[in-house]
DSSP file (Angstrom, degrees, kcal/mol; ACC not computed):
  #  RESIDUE AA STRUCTURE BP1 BP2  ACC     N-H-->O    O-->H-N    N-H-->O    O-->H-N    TCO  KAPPA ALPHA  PHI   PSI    X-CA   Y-CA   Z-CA
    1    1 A X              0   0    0      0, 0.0     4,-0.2     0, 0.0     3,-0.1   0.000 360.0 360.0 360.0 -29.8   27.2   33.8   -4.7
    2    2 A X    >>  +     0   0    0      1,-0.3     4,-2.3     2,-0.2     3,-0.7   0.763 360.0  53.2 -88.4 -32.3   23.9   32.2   -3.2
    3    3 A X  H 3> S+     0   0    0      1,-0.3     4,-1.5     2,-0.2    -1,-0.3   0.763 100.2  53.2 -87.5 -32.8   25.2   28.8   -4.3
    4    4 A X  H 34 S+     0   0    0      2,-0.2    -1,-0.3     1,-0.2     4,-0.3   0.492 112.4  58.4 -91.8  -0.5   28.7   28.9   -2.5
    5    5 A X  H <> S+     0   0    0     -3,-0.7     4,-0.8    -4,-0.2    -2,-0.2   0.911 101.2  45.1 -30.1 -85.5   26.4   29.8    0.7
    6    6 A X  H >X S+     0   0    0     -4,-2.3     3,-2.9     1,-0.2     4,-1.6   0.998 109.7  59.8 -66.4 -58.9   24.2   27.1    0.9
    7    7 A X  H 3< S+     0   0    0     -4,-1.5    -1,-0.2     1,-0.3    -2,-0.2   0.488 109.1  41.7 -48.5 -15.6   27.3   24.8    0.3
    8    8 A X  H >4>S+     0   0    0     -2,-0.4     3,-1.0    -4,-0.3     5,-0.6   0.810 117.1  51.8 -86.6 -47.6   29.2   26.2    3.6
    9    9 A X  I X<>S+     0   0    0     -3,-2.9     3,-1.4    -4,-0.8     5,-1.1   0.946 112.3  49.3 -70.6 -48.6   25.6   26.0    5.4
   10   10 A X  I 3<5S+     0   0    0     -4,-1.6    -1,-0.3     1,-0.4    -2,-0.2   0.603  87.1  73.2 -58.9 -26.9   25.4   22.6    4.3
   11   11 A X  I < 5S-     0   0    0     -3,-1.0    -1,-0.4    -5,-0.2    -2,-0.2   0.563 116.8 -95.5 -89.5 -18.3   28.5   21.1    5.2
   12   12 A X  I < 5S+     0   0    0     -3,-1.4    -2,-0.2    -4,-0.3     3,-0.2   0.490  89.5 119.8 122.3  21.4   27.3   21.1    9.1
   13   13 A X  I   <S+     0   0    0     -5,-0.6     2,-0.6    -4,-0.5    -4,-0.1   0.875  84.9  37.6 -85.0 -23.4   29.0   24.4   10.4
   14   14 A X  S   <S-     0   0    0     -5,-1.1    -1,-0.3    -6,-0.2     5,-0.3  -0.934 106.0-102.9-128.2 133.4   25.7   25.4   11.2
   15   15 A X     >  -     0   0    0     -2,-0.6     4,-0.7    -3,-0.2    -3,-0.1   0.268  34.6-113.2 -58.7-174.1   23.1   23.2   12.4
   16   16 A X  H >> S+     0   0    0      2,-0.2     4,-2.5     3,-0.2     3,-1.3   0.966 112.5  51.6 -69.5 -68.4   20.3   22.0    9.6
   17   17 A X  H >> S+     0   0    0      1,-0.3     3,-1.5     2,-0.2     4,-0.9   0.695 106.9  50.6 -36.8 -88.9   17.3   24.0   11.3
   18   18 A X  H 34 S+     0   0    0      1,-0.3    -1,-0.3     2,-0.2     4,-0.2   0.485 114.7  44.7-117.3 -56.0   19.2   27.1   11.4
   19   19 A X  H XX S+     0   0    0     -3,-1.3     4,-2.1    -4,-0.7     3,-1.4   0.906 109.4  64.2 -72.6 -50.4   20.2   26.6    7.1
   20   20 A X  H <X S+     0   0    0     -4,-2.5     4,-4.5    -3,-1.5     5,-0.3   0.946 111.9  25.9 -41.0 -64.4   16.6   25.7    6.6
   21   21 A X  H 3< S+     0   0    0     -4,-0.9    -1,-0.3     2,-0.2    -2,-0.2   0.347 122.0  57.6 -90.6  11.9   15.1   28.8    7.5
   22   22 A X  H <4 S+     0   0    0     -3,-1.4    -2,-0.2    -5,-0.2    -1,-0.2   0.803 125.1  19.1 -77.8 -67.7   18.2   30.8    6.6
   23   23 A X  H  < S-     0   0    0     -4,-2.1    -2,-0.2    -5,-0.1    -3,-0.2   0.543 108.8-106.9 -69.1 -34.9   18.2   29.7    3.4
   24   24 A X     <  +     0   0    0     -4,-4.5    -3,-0.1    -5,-0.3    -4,-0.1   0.429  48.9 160.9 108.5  -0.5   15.1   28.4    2.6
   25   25 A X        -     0   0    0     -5,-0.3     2,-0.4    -6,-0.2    -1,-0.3   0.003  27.7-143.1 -31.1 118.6   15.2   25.1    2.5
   26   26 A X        +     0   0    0     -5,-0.0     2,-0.3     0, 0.0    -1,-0.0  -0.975  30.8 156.5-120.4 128.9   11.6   23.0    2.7
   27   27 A X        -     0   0    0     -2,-0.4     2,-0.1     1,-0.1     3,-0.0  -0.662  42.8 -77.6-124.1 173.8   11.5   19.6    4.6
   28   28 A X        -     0   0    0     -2,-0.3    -1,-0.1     1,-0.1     0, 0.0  -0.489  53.5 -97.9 -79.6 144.2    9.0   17.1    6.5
   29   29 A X        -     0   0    0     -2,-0.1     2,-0.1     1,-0.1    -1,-0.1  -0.095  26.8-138.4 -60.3-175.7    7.7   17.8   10.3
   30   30 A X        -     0   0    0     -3,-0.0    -1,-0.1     0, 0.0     3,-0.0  -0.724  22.0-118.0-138.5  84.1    9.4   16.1   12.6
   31   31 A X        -     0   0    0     -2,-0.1     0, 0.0     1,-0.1     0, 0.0   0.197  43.9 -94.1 -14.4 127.8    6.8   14.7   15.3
   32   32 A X        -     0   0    0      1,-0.1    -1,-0.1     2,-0.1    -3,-0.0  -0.146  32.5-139.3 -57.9 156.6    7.6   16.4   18.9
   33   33 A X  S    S+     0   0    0      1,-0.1    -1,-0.1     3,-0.1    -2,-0.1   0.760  96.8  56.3 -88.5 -43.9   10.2   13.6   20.9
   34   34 A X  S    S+     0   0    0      2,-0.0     2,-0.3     0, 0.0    -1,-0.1   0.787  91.3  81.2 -72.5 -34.4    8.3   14.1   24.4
   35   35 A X        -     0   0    0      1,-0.0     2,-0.4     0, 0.0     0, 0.0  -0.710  57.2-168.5-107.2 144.2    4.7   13.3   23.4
   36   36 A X        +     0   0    0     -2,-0.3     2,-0.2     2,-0.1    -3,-0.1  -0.942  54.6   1.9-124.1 118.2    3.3    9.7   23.1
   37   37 A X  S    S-     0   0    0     -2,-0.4     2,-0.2     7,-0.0     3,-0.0  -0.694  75.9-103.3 110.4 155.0    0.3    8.9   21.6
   38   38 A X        -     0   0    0     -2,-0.2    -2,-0.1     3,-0.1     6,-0.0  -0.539  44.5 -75.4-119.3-149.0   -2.1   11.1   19.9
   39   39 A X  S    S+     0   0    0      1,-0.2     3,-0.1    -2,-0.2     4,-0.0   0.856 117.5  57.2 -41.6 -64.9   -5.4   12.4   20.9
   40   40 A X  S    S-     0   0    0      1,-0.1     2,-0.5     2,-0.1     3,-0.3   0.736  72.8-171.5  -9.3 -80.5   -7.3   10.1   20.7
   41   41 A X  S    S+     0   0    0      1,-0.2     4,-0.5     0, 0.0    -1,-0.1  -0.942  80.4  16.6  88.5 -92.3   -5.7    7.5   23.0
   42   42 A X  S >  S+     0   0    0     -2,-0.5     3,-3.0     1,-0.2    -1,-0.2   0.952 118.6  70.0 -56.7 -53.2   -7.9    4.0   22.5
   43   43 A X  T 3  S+     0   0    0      1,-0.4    -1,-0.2    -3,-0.3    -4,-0.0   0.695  94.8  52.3 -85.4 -27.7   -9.1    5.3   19.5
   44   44 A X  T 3  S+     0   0    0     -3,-0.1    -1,-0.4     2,-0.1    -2,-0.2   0.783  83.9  87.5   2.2 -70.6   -5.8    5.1   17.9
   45   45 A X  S <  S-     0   0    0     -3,-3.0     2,-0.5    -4,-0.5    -3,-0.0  -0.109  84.1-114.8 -77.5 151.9   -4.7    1.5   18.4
   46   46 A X        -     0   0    0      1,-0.0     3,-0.1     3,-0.0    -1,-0.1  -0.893  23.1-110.2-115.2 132.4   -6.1   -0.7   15.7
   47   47 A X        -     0   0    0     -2,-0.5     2,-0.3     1,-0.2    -1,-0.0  -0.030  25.6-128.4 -83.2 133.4   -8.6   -3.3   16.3
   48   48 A X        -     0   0    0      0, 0.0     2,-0.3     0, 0.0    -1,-0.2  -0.598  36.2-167.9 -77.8 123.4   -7.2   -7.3   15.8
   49   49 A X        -     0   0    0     -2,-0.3     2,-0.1    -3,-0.1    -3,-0.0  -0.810  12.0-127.5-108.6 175.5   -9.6   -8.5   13.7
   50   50 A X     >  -     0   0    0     -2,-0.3     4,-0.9     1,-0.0     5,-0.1  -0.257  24.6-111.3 -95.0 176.2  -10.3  -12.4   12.7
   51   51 A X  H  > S+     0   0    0      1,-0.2     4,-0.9     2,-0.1    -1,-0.0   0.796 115.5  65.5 -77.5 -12.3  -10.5  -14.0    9.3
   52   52 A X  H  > S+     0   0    0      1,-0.2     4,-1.0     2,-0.2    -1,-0.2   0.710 103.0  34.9-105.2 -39.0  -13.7  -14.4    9.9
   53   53 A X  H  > S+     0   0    0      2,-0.1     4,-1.3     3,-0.1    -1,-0.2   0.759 109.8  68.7 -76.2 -11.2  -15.2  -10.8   10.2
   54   54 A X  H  < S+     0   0    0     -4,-0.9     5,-0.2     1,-0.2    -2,-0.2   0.936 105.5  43.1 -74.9 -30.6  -12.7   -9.6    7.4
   55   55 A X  H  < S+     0   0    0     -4,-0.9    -1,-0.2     1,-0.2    -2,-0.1   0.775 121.7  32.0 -70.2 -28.2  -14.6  -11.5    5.3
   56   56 A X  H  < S+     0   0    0     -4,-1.0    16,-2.8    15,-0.1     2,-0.3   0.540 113.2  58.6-101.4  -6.3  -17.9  -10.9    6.2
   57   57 A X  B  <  -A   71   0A   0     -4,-1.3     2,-0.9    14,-0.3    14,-0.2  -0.743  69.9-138.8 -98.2 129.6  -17.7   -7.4    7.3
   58   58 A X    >   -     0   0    0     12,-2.7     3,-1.1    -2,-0.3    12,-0.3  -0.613  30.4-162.7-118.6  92.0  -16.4   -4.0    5.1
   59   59 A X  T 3   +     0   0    0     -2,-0.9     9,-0.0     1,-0.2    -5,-0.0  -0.126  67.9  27.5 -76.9 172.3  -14.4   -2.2    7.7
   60   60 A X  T 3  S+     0   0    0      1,-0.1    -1,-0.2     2,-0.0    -2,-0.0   0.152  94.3  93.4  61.6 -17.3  -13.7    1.4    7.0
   61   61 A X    <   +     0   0    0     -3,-1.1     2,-0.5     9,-0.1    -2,-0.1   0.445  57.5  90.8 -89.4 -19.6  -16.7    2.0    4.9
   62   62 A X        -     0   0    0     -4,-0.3     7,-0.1     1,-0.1     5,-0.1  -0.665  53.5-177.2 -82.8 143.2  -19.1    3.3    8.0
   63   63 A X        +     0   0    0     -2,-0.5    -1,-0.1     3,-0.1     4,-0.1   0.769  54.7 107.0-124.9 -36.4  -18.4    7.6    7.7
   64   64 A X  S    S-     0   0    0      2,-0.1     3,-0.1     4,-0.1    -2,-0.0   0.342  73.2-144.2 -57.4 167.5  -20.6    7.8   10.7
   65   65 A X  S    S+     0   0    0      1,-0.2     2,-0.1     0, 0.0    -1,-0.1   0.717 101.4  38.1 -88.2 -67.5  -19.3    8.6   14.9
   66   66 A X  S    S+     0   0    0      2,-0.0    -1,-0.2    -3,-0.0     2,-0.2  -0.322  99.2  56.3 -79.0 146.7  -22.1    6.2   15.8
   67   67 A X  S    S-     0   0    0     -3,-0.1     2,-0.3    -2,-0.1    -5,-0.0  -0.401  71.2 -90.1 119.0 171.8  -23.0    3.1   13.9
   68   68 A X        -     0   0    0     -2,-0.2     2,-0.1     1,-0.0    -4,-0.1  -0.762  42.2 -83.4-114.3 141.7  -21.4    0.1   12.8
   69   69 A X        -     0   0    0     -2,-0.3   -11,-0.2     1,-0.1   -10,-0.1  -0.295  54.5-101.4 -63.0 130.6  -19.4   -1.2    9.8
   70   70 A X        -     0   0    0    -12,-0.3   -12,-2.7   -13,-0.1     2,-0.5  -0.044  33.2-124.9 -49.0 156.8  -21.8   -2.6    6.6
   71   71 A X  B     -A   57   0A   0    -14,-0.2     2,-0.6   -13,-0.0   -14,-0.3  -0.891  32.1-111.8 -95.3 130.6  -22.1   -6.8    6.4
   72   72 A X        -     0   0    0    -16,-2.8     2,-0.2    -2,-0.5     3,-0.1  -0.575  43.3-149.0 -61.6 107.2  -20.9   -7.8    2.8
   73   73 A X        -     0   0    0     -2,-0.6     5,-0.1     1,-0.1   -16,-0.0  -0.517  22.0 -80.2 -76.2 150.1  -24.2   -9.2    1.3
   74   74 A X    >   -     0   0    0     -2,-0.2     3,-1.5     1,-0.1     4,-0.3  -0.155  40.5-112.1 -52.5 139.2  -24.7  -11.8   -1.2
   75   75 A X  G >  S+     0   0    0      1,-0.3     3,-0.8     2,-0.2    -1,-0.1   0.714 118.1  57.0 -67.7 -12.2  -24.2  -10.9   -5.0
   76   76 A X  G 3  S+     0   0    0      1,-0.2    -1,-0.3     4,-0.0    -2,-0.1   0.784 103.3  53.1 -77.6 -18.0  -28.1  -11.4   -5.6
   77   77 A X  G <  S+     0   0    0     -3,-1.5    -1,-0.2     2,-0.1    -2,-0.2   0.592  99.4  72.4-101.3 -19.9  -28.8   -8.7   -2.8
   78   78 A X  S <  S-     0   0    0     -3,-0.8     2,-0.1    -4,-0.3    -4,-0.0  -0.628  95.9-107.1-108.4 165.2  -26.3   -6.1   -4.8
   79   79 A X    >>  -     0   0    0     -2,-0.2     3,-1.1     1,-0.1     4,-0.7  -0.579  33.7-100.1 -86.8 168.1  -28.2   -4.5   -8.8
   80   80 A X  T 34 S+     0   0    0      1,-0.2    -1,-0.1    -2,-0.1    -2,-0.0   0.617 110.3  59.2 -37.0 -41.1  -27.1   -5.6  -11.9
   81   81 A X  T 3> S+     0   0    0      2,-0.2     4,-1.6     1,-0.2    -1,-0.2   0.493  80.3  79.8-103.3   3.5  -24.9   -2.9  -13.0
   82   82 A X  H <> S+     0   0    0     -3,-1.1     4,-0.8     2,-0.2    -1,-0.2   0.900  96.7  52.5 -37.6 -62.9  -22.3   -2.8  -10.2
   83   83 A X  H >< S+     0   0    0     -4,-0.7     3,-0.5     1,-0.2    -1,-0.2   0.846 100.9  60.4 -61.5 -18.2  -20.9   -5.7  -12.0
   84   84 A X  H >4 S+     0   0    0      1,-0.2     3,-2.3     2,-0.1    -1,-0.2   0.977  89.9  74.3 -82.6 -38.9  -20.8   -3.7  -15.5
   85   85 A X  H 3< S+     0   0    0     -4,-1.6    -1,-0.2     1,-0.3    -2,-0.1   0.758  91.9  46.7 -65.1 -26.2  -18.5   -1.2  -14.0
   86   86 A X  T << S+     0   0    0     -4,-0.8    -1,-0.3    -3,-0.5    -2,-0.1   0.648  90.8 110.7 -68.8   0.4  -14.9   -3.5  -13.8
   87   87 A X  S <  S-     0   0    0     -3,-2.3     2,-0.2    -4,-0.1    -3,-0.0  -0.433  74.9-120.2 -93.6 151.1  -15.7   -4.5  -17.6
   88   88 A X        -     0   0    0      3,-0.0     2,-0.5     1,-0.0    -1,-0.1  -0.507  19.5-152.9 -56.0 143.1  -13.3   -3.0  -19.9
   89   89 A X        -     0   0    0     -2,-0.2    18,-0.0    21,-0.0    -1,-0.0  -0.865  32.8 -97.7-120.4 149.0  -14.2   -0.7  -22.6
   90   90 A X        -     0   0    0     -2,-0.5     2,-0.1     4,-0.1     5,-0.0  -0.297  34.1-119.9 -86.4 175.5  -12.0   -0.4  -25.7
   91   91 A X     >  -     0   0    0      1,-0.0     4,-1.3    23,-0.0     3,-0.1  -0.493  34.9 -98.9 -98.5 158.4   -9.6    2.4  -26.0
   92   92 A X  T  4 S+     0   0    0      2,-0.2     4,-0.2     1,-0.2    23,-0.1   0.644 120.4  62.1 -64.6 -31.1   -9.9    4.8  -28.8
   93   93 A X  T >> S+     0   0    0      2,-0.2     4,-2.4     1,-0.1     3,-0.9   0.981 108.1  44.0  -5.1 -96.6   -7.1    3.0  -31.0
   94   94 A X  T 34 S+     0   0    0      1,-0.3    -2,-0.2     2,-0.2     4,-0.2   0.575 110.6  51.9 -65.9 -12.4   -9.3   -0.2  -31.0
   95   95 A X  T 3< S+     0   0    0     -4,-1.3    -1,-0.3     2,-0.1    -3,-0.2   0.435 108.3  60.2 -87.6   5.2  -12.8    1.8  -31.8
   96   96 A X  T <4 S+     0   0    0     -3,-0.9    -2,-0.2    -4,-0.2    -3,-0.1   0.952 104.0  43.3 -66.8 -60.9  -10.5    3.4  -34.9
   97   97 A X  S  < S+     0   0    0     -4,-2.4    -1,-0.2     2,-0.1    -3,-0.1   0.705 104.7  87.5 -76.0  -6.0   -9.8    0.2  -36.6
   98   98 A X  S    S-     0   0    0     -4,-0.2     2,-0.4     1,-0.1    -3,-0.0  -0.523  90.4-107.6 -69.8 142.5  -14.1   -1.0  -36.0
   99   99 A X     >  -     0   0    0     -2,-0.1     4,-1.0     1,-0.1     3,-0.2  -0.641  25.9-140.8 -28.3 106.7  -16.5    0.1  -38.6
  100  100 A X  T  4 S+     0   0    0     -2,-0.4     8,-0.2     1,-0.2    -1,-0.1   0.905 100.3  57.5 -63.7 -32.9  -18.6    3.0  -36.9
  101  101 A X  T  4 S+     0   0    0      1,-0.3    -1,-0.2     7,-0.0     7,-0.0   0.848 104.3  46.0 -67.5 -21.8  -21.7    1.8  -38.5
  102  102 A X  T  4 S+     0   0    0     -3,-0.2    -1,-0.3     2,-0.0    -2,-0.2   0.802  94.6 114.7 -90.8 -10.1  -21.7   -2.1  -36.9
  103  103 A X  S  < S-     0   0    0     -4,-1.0    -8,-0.0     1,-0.1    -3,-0.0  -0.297  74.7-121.3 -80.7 156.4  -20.8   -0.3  -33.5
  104  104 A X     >  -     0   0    0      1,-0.1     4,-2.0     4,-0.1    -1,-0.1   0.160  32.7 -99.3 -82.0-170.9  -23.3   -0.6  -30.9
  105  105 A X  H  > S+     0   0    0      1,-0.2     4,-2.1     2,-0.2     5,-0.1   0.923 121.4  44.0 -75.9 -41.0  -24.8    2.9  -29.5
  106  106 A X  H  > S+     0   0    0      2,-0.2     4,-0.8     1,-0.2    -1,-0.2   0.767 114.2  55.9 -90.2 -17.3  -22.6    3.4  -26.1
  107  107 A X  H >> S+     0   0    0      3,-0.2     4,-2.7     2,-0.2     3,-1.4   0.950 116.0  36.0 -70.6 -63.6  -19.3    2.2  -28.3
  108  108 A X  H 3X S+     0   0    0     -4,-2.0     4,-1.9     1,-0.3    -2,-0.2   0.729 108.4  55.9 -65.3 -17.9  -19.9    5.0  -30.8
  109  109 A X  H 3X S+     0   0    0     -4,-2.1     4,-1.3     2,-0.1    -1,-0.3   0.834 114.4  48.0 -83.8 -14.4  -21.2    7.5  -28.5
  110  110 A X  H XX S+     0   0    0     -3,-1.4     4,-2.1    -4,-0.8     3,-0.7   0.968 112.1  49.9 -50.1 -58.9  -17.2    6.5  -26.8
  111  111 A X  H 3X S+     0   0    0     -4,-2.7     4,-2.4     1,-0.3     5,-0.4   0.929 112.5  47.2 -72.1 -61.2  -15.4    6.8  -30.4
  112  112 A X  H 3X S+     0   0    0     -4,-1.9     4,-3.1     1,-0.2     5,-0.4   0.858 114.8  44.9 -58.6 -46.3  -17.1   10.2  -30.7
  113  113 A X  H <X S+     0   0    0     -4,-1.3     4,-2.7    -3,-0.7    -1,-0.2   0.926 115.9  49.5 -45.9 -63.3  -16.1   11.4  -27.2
  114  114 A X  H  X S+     0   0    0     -4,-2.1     4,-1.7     2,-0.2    -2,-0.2   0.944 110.0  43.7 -19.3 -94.9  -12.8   10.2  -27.7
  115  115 A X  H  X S+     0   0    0     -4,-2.4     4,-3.3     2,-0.2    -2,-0.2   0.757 108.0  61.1 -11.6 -64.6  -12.0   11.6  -30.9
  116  116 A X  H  X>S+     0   0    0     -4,-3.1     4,-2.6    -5,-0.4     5,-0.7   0.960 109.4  41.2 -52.6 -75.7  -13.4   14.7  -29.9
  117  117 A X  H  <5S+     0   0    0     -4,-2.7     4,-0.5    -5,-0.4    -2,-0.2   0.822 108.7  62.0 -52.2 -25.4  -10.9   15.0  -27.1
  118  118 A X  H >X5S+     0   0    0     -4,-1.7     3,-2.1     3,-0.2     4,-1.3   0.992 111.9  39.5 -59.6 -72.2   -7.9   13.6  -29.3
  119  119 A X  H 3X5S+     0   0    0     -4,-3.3     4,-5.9     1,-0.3     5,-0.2   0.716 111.0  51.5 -68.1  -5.7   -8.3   16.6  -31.6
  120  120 A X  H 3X5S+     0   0    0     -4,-2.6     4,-2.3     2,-0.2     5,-0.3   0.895 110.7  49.5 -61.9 -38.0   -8.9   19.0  -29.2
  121  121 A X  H <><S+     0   0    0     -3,-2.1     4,-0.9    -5,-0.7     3,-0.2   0.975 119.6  43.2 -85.4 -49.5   -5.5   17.7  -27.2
  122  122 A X  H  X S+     0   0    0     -4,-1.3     4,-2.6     2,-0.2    -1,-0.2   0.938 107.8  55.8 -44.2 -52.3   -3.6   18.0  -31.2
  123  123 A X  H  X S+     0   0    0     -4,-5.9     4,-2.3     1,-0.3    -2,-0.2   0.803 110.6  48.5 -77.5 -13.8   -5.1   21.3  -32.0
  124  124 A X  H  < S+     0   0    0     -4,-2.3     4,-0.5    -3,-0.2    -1,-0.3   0.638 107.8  52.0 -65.1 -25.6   -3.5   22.8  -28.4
  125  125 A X  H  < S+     0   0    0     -4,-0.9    -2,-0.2    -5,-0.3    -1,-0.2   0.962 107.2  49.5 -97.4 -22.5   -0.5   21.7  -28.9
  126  126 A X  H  < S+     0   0    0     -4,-2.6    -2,-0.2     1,-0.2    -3,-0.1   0.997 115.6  47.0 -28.2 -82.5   -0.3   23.2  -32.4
  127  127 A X  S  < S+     0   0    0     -4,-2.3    -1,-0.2    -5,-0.1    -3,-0.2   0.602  94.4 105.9 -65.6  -1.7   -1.4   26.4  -31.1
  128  128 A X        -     0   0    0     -4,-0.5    -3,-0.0    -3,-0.1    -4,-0.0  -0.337  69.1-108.6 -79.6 168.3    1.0   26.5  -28.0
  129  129 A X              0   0    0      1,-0.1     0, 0.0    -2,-0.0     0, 0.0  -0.595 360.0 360.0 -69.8 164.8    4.3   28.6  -27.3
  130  130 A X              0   0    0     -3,-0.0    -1,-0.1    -2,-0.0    -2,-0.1  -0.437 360.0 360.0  94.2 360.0    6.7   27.1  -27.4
């Protein structure tokens, strides 16, 4: 009955708004027509930068009211282990088919982590309803 409803609602006899909240219906705001702008004003608009500050500059990165955006420093100026973090680490697969014993300490303490969490994620779905 609910279904031959909405399908009358729908069809346009009665405006959309009006079916939304009859019906139930959830959609996206709709920004007011009359206002232009936000609060802000200036602080809106977004600032033409050059090629030449994007590069040297890390805009967005300052959290601050006051202050200024960091200058990108030279890779000696940043520590060591910044750089380890993009390196890949192998996936539990490729520590399977390794020897545990030739694997280094931080590989095997992965395999173990790993592992651990595979069977954990088998033995729940064994034990779930269905």
């Amino acid at each position: 009955m609910a279904m031959s409803w909405t399908r009358v609602l729908k069809r346009g006899v009665i405006p959309r708004e009006t079916v939304a909240q009859f019906v139930g219906i959830r959609s996206f705001a709709v920004a007011a027509k009359g206002k232009k702008g936000g609060k802000g004003g200036a602080a809106d608009a977004k600032p033409v930068l050059s090629k030449e500050m994007k590069s040297t500059t890390v805009f967005g990165a300052n959290i601050l009211k006051e202050g200024s955006d960091p200058k990108i420093q030279p890779d000696s100026e940043y520590p060591d282990w910044l750089w380890h973090l993009v390196d890949k680490r192998p996936v539990l697969s490729e520590l399977r088919r390794k020897d545990a014993k030739t694997l280094p300490y931080e590989d095997l303490k992965r395999f173990v982590k790993l592992d651990n969490r595979a069977r954990i994620k088998e033995n729940n779905a064994l034990t779930a309803k269905n």
